[in-house]
N, C-alpha and C positions, 0 to 999 in steps of 0.2 A: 103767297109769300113774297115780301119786298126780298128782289134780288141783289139791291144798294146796300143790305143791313149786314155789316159783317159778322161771318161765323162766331156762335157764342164757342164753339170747341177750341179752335183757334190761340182765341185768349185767355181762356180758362186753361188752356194746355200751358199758355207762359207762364201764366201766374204761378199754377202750380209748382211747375220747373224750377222757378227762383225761388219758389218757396221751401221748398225740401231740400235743396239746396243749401239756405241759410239756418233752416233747422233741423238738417242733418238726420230727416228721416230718411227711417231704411226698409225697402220694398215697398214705395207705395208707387201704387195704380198710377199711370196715366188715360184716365177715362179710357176710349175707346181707339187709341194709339196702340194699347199694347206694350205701351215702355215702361218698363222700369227702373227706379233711381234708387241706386246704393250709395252711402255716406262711403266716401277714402276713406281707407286705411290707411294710418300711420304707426312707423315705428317707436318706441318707447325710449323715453332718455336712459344715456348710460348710469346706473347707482350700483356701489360697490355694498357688501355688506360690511355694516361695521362689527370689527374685531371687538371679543370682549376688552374692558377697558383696561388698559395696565397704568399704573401710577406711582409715583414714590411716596405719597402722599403719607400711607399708614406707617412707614418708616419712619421717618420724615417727623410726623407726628409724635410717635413712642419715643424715641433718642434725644430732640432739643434741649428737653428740660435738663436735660444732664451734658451740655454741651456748653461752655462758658466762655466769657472774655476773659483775659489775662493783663492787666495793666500793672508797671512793674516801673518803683519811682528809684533815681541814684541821689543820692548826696552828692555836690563835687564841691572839689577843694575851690573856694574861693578864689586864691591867688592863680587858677587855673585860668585862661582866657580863651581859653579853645572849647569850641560849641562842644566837645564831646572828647569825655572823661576817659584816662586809660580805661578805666574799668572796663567800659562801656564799647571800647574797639579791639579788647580780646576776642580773637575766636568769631570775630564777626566777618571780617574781610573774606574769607573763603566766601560766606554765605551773598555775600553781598558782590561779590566780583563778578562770581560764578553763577550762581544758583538766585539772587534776588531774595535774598535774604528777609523771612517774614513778617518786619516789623513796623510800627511806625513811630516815630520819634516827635518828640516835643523838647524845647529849652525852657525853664521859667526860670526867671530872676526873682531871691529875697527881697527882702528890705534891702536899707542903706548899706551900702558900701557893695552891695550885689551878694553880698552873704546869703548863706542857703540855698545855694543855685542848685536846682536838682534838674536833671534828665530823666522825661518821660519816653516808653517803649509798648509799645502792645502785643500779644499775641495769641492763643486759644488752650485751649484745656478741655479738660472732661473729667467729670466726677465719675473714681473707679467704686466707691462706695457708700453708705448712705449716708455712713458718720462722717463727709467732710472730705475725703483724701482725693485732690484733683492731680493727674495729671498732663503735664505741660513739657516744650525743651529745654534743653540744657541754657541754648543759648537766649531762650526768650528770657530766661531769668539772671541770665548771667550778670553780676555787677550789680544787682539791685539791691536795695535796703529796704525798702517795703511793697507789699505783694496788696493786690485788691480784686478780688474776682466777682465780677459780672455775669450774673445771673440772664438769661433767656427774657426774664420780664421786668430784666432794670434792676432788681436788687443788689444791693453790693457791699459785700462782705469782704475785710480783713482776712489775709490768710500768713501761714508762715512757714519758712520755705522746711521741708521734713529731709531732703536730702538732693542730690544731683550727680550725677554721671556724664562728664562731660566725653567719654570714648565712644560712647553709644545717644548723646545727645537728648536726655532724658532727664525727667526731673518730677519732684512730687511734692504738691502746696499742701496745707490741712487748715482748715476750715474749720472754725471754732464757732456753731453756735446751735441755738435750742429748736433746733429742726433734722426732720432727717429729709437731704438729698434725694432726687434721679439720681440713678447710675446705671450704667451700663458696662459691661464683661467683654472681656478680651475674647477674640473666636478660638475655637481647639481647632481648627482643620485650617489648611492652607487653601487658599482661593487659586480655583483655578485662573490660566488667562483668558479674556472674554467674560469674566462673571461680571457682575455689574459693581461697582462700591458709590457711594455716595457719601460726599464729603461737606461737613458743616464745622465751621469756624467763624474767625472775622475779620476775613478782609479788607485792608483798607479802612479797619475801625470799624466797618459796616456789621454789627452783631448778627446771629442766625444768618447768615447766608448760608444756600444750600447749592452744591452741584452734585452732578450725574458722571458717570462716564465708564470708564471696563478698568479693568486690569490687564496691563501692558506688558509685565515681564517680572520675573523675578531673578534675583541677586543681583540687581544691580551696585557695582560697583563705581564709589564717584570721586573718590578719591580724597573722602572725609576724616576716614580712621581705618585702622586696620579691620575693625569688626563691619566696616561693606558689609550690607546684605537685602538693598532697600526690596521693596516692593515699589515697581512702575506703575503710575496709574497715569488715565489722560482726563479725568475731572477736574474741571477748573479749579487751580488753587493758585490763591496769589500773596500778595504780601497782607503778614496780620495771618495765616491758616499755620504760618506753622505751630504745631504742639496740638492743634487740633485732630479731631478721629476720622478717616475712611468707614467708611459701616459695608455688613455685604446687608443683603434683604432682607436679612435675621434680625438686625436690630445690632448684632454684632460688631464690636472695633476689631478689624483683620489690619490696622496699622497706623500709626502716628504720623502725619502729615510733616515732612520736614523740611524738603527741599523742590526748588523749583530749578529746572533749568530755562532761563533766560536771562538770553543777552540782552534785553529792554528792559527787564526789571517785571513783566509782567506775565500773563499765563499766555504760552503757548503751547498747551495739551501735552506736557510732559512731569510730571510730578513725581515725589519720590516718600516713601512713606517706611517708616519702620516696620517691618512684621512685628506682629501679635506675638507670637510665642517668644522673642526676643523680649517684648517692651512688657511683657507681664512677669517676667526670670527678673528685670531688672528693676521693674517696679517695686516688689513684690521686698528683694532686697532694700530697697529705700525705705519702703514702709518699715519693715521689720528690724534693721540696722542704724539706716540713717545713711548707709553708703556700700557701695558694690564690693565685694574682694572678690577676687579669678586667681587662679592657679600661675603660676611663673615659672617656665621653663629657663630660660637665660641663656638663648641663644640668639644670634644671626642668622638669617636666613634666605636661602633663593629660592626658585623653580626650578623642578626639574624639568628638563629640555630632551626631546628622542636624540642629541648628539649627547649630552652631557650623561644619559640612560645607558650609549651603547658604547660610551667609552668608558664606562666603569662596568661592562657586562650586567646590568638590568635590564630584565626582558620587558620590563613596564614604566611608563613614561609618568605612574601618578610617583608623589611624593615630593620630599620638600627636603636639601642638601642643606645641611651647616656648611654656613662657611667660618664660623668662629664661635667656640662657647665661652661667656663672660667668668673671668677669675672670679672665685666664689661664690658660681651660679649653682643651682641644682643641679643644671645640665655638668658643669663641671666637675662636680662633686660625683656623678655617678657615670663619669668617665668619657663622657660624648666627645668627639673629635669631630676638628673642620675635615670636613668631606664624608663626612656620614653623613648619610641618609634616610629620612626619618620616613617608611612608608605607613607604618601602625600607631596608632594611641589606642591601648584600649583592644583591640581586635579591628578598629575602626580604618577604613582604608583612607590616607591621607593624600586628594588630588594637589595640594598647592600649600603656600605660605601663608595664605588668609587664612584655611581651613585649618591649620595646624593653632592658628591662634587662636582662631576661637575655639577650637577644640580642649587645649589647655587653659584658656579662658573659662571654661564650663566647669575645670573643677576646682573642688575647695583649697585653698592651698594647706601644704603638711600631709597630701593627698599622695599614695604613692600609685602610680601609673604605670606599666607596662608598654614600652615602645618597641616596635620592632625595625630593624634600623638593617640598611643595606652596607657591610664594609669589609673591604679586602676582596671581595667575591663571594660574601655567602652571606647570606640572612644571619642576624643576631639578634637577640634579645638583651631591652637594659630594662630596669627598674628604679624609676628618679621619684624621690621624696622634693615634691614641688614646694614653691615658696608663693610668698602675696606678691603681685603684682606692682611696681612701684616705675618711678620715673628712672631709668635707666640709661647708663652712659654704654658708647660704643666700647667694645672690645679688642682691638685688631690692633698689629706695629706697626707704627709710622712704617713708609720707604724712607727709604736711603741711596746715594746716588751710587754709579758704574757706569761701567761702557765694553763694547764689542765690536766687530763686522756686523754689516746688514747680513741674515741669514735666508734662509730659504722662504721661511714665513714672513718675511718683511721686516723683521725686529732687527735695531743693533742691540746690543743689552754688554752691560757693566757688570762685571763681581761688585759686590757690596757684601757687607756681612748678615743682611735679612735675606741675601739670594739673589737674582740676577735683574737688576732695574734696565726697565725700556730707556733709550734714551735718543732713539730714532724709532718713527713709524713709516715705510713706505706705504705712500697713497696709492689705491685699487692694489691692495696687495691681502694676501689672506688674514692677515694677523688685522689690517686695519678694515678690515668687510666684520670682522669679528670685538670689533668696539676697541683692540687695545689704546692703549694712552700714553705719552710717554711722560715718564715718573711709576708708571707699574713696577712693582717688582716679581718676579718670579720666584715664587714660595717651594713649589710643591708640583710633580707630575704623578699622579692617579696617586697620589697617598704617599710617593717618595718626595723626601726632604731634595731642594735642590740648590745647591752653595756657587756651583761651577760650571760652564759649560761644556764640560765635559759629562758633569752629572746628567745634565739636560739632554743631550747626545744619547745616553745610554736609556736615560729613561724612558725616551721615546722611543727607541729599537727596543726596547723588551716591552713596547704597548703595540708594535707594529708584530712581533713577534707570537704574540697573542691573540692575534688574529686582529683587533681592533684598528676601525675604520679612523676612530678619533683618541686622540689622549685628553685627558681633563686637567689643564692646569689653572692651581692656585696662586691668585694673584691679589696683593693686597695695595688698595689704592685707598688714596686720603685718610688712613687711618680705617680701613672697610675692610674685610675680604670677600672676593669674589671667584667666581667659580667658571673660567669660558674653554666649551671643547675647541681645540683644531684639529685639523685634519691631519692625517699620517699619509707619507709617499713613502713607498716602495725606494731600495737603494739607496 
């Protein structure tokens, strides 16, 4: 054996080595070494499992077709020179200051002499049934002389206006032609907050747009009409959505799309929507009438306050105090006086002044109602034969001037013949921690007439007398009346 000849074992051992190595066999022999080569192990990439799939897609889907544009043209007077027609800036400035109001606007010029100028507006809609009845807001149609609704795939149909409710910001087109509609149904159930809604209109002109988002709050109050009661959502809604539908994942309208709160005019996830059960009461009327009537009490009205509660001895802080019932009102007519307090309609407990309105809102008028009313110190019962709701003037008497000493509560005050007018407020003093004004005059202490201040003296020792921490007096400013407690001292 040549002992120069290097070992065949040797290099067959490398070969090997690298070889199993590069093709990751596992357990094999190294001839007569005894070694064995195992492939590393490696750990596995991270994968999550995926969740079944959630989508809005089938919503989405079933709702569009009955989801519409709303373009809505004015006439303006020729001799008019201003890009935009009284009509056309009624009622829009709230929306537009405050809230970015839904819409988008166009000018076109007639012919010669600029005749026929009309102003174009846009806004959203929904077909509530198959024969045609879409609707839309108050203010998307406000001012308009003809109506044109835009269909989901471009079609476009003449409509004409069936009615509108500018308290509640509502309104209802109809649709005149030889087809039946999508439509979709108002929800029965109130959407919790966190449910999902999904909102389609058209934005910015942009037809079918769709968003996502929850439900934010309910009653919101924005300080549009007395009937507040919006539904919050934070789905993007922007200009062009109002009059358009919220849907929950039923396919269901839980609210009319109306208001946006921004100060840029655009969506920053704050939206305000009509409830369902509100926008189908007043829809419902439109269709059927042509216009809304609610019940009219014919009062003024405050809140009641735990001072203004425990100075007239109510042991509950809900309810809502006249401060004046209008001559000739229902309310008048079946006897109601300023400083009663309305806690009942109905059996129904009354928290505040909105609730009391929409509450006498809800019935018909010529309707006779049941109140139960806080006065003197003891619960009573009235029965008012309500009237139709109409545009109404204040009720209350001018002030009149007088003068006095600054007194303990900071007030000088005057004899006059309505009673005793402020005509000094001391600053950080009680009277001015408590809003008075001077021009107030003093009416009335817990329900006594008060002319003199001696009246006033007396009235309030026989409210401190009675154990009461506060007296309630009536005070009637700028033609108002109002209702503020102060405090009572000993001595």
């Amino acid at each position: 054996m040549n002992s120069n000849k290097p070992a065949l074992g040797t290099g067959f051992k490398a070969l090997l080595l690298s070889t199993a190595i590069a093709a990751g066999a596992v357990g094999m022999s190294a001839g007569h070494s005894g070694l064995n080569f195992v492939t590393p192990s490696f750990a596995e990439a991270v994968k999550v499992e995926a969740p079944a799939a959630f989508s809005f897609g089938d919503v989405v889907e079933a709702v569009s077709p009955a989801v519409v544009s709303v373009r809505v043209e004015a006439k303006l007077q020729p001799a008019n020179d201003q890009l935009e027609g009284e009509q056309f800036r009624r009622g829009r400035e709230f929306f537009e200051r405050f809230f970015g109001e839904g819409q988008r606007r166009e000018f076109r010029r007639g012919g010669p002499g600029n005749e026929g100028r009309t102003a174009r507006s846009q806004g959203s809609g929904f077909f509530v049934s198959d024969d045609g009845y879409v609707v839309t807001n108050h203010h998307v149609i406000d001012g308009g002389t003809t109506f044109t609704v835009v269909l989901a795939d471009g079609t476009e149909h003449d409509a004409k206006l069936i009615g509108t409710d500018e308290r509640t910001d509502l309104a209802v087109l109809k649709v005149e032609a030889d087809e039946e509609f999508t439509y979709v149904d108002f929800g029965d159930s109130r959407p919790r907050i966190g449910d999902w809604v999904v909102a389609v209109g058209n934005p910015f002109g942009l037809g079918g747009t769709v968003t996502a988002g929850i439900v934010s709050a309910h009653g919101r109050e924005i300080g549009a009409s007395r009937y507040d009661d919006f539904i919050q959502i934070d789905a993007a809604v922007n200009k062009g959505n109002s009059g358009g539908p919220a849907f929950n994942l039923s396919g269901e309208v839980i609210g009319v799309n109306t208001a946006i709160f921004s100060p840029s005019g655009g969506n920053v996830g704050i939206a305000f929507a009509i409830p369902a059960a509100l926008a189908d009461e007043v829809v419902t009327d439109l269709i059927e009438n042509g216009s809304v009537t609610r019940g009219w009490l014919g009062v003024q009205i405050q809140k009641v306050t735990p001072e203004i509660a425990e100075s007239v001895g109510l042991d509950i802080e809900n309810g809502t105090i006249v401060t004046s019932a209008q001559e000739g009102s229902p309310a008048a007519d079946a006897g109601l006086q300023s400083g009663d307090i309305i806690t009942e309609v109905e059996g129904k407990n009354i928290k505040g002044p909105k609730e009391l309105a929409k509450t006498i809102a809800g019935y018909e008028p010529k309707s006779d109602v049941e109140l139960n009313i806080w006065r003197d110190g003891e619960q009573q019962s009235v029965t008012v034969t309500l009237g139709e709701l109409q545009q109404t003037a204040d009720a209350s008497t001018p002030a009149k001037p007088g003068k006095a000493k600054m007194g303990r509560l900071g007030l000088a005050l005057q004899q006059s013949p309505d009673g005793l007018k402020v005509v000094e407020v001391k600053p950080d003093s009680p009277a001015a921690e408590r809003g008075f004004q001077v021009g107030d005059v003093i009416a009335s202490v817990n329900g006594t007439d008060i002319e003199t201040r001696k009246e006033l003296r007396n009235a309030m020792k026989a409210a401190r007398d009675q154990g009461r921490k506060s007296a309630l007096l009536q005070i009637e400013r700028n033609q108002r009346t109002i209702f503020v407690p102060v405090p009572l001292q000993r001595g």
